[in-house]
C-alpha positions as CSV (number, residue, x, y, z in Angstrom):
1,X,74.7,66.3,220.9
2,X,75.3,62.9,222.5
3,X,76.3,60.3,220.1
4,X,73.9,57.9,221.4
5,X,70.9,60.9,220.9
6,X,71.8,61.0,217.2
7,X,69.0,58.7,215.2
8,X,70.3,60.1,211.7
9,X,73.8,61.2,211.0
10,X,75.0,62.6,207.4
11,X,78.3,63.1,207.3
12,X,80.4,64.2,204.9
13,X,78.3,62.8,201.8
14,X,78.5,64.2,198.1
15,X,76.1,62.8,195.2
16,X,76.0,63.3,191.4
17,X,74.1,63.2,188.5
18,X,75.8,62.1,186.0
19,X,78.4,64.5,186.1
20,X,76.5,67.5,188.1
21,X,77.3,67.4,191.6
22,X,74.2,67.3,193.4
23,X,75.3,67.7,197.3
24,X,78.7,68.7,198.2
25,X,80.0,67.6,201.5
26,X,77.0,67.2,203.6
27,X,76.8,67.5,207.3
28,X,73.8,67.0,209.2
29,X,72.7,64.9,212.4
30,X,68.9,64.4,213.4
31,X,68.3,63.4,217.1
32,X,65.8,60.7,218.3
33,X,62.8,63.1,219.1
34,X,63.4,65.7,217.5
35,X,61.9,67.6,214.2
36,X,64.3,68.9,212.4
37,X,64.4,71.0,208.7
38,X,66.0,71.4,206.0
39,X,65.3,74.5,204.2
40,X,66.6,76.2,200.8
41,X,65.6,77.6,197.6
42,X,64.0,75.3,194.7
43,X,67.4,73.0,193.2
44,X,69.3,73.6,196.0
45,X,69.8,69.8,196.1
46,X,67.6,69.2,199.3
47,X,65.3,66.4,197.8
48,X,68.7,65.0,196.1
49,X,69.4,64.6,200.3
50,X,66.2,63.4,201.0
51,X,66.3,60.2,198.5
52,X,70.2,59.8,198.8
53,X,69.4,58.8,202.5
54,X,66.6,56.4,200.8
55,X,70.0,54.9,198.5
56,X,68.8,56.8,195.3
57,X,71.5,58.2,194.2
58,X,74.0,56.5,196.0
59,X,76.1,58.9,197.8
60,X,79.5,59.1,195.8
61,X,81.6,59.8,199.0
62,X,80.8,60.0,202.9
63,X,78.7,58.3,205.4
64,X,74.8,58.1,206.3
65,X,74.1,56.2,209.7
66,X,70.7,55.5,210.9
67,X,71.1,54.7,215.0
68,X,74.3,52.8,215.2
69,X,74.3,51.2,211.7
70,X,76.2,52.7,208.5
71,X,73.5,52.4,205.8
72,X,75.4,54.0,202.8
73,X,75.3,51.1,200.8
74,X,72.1,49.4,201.5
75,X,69.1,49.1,199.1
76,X,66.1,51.5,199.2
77,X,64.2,48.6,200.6
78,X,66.7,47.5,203.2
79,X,66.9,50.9,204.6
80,X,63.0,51.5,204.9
81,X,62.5,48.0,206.9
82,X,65.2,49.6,209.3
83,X,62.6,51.9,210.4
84,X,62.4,54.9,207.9
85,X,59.4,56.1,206.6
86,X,59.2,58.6,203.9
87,X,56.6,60.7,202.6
88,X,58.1,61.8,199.2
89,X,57.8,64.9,196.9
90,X,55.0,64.4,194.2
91,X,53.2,62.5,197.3
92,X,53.3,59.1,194.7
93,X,50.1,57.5,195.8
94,X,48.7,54.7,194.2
95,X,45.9,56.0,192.4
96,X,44.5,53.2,191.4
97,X,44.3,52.0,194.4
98,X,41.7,52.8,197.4
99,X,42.4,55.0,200.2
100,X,42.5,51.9,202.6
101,X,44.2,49.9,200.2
102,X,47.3,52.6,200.0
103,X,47.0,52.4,203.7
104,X,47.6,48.6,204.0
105,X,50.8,49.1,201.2
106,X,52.7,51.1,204.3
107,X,51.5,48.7,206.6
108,X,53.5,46.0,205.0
109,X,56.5,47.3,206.8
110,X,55.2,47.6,209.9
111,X,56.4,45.3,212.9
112,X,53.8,43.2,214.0
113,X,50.5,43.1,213.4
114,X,48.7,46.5,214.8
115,X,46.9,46.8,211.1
116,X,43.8,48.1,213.2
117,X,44.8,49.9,216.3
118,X,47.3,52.2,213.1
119,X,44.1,52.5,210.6
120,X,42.4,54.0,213.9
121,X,45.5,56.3,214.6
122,X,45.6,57.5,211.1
123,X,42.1,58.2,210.5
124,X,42.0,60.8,213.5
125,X,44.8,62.3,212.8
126,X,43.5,62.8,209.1
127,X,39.3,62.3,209.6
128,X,38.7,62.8,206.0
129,X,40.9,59.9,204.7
130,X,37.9,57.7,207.0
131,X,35.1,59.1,205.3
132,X,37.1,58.2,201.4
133,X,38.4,55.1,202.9
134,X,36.6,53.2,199.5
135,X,37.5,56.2,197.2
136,X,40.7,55.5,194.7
137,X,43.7,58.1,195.4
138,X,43.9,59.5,192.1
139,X,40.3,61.3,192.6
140,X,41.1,62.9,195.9
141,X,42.1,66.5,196.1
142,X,46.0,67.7,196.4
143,X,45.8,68.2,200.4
144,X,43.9,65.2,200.7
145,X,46.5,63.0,198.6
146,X,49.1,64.5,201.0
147,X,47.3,63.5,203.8
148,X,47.1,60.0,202.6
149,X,51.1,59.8,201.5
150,X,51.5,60.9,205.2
151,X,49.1,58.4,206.9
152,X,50.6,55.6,204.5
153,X,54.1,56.4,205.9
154,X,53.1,56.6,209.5
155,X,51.3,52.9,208.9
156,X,54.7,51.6,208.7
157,X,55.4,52.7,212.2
158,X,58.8,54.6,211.5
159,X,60.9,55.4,214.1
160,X,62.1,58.4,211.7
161,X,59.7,59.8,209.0
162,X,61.3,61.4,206.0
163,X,58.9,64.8,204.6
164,X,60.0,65.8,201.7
165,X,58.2,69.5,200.5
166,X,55.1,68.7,202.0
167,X,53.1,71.8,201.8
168,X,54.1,71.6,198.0
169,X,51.1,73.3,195.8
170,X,48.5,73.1,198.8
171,X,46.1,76.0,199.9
172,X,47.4,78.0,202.6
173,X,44.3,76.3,205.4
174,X,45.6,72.7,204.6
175,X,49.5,73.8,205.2
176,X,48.6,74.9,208.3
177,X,46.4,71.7,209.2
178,X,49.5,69.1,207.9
179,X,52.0,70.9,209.9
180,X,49.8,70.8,212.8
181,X,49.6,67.0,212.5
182,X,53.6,66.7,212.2
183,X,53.9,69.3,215.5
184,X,51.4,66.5,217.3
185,X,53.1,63.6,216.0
186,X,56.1,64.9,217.5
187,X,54.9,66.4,220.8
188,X,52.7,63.7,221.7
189,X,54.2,60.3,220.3
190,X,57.9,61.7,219.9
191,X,58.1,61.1,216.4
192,X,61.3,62.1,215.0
193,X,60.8,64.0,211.8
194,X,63.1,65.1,209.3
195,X,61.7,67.8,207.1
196,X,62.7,69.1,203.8
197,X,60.7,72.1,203.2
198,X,61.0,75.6,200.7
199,X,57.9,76.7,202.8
200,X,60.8,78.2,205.3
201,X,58.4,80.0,207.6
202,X,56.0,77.3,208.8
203,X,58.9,74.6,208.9
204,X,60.9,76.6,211.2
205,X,58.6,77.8,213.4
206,X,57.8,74.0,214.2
207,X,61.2,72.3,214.1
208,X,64.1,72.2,216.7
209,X,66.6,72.5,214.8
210,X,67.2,73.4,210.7
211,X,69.9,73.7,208.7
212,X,70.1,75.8,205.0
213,X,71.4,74.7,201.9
214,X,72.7,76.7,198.7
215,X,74.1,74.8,196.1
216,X,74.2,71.7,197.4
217,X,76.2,72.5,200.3
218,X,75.2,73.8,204.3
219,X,75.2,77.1,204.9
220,X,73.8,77.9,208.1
221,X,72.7,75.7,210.8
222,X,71.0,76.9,214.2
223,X,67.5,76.4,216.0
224,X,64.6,77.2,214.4
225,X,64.1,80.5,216.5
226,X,67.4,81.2,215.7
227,X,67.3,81.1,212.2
228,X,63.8,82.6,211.9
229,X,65.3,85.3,213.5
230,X,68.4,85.7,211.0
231,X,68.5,88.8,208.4
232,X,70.0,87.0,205.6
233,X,67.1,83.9,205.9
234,X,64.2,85.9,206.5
235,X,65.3,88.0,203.1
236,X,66.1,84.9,200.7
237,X,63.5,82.7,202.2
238,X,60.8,84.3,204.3
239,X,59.5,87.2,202.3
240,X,56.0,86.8,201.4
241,X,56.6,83.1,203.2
242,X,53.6,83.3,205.9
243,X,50.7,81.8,204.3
């Protein structure tokens, strides 16, 4: 891959807590356009990733890059006005908060003022967020509260949104719909998504590329067809995995 392609590069990067090495020499490289996965079993280390490209935890050694600038030591806020958008495990609404007011929170990052012309955009891709636009967060369902930590990252107009175990607890019809939407957002915008997922089956089947991790270290790395298609994934993370 071209270096000018790549959007997101992690190279090389370890992380602790504490004293319990989290991620252990991490490679991986994310290409402007592309949705890519990352895939492995529950405390593998893959949300430990997810925020240590947010800055939290630091990473103790190695380099994170977003486009041409070296973002390893920049502050969780520095690094989302860069153009990073992330939709985090737990989803972490505001609960108090309405539907449309969540919606304005990611807008605060957005650049320039296109508060309308993004509610618009989020509402069709989520129609029921519309229709509990007055309704706090905390009372919607699970899939709907996914929905809306989605739609709030996507206000912010991200040039790379950040997924982290979306399909997390949900019923099998609303997995499908979510990763529908990110499939669209991607085909039709060019969205680039990076997607940390134990739902192996439905994240590979939509991403370009995806890399496994064990341990806090890669494993395996191909396209998804590729590793959909690979003995040793299908048996760890794949039986029992098409909902």
């Amino acid at each position: 891959m071209a270096a000018d392609d790549v959007l997101l590069s992690v190279a090389g990067v370890t992380a602790f807590y504490g004293n319990i090495q989290a991620l252990r020499g991490v490679d991986i490289e994310v290409a402007s356009g592309e949705i890519v996965t990352l895939i492995g079993a529950n405390g593998a280390g893959k949300s430990t990733l997810m925020m240590t490209i947010c800055g939290t935890p630091r990473a103790r050694d190695g380099v994170i890059r977003f486009g041409r600038r070296e973002i390893t030591g920049l502050a969780t806020h520095e690094i989302m006005r860069l153009g990073i958008a992330q939709a985090p495990e737990g989803r972490r609404i505001f609960p108090r908060m309405s539907v449309l007011e969540n919606l304005q929170m990611g807008a605060e990052l957005a650049p320039g003022d296109h508060f309308g012309d993004d509610l618009e955009r989020v509402y069709a891709l989520f129609p029921v967020l519309k229709d509990r636009a007055t309704q706090r967060g905390g009372t919607l369902s699970g899939g709907e509260q996914q929905m809306l930590a989605i739609a709030r990252a996507l206000m912010g107009r991200p040039k790379l949104l950040l997924l982290d175990e979306p399909s997390l607890g949900l019923a099998p019809l609303i997995v499908k719909q979510i990763f529908s939407v990110i499939g669209k957002l991607n085909r039709q915008e060019g969205l680039t998504v990076f997607l940390v997922e134990q739902n192996a089956y439905h994240a590979l089947s939509i991403a370009h590329r995806g890399y496994v991790m064990v341990n806090g270290a890669i494993t395996m790395t191909g396209t998804g067809k590729e590793l959909l298609a690979k003995d040793e994934v299908r048996a760890a993370y794949l039986e029992g995995g098409r909902h």
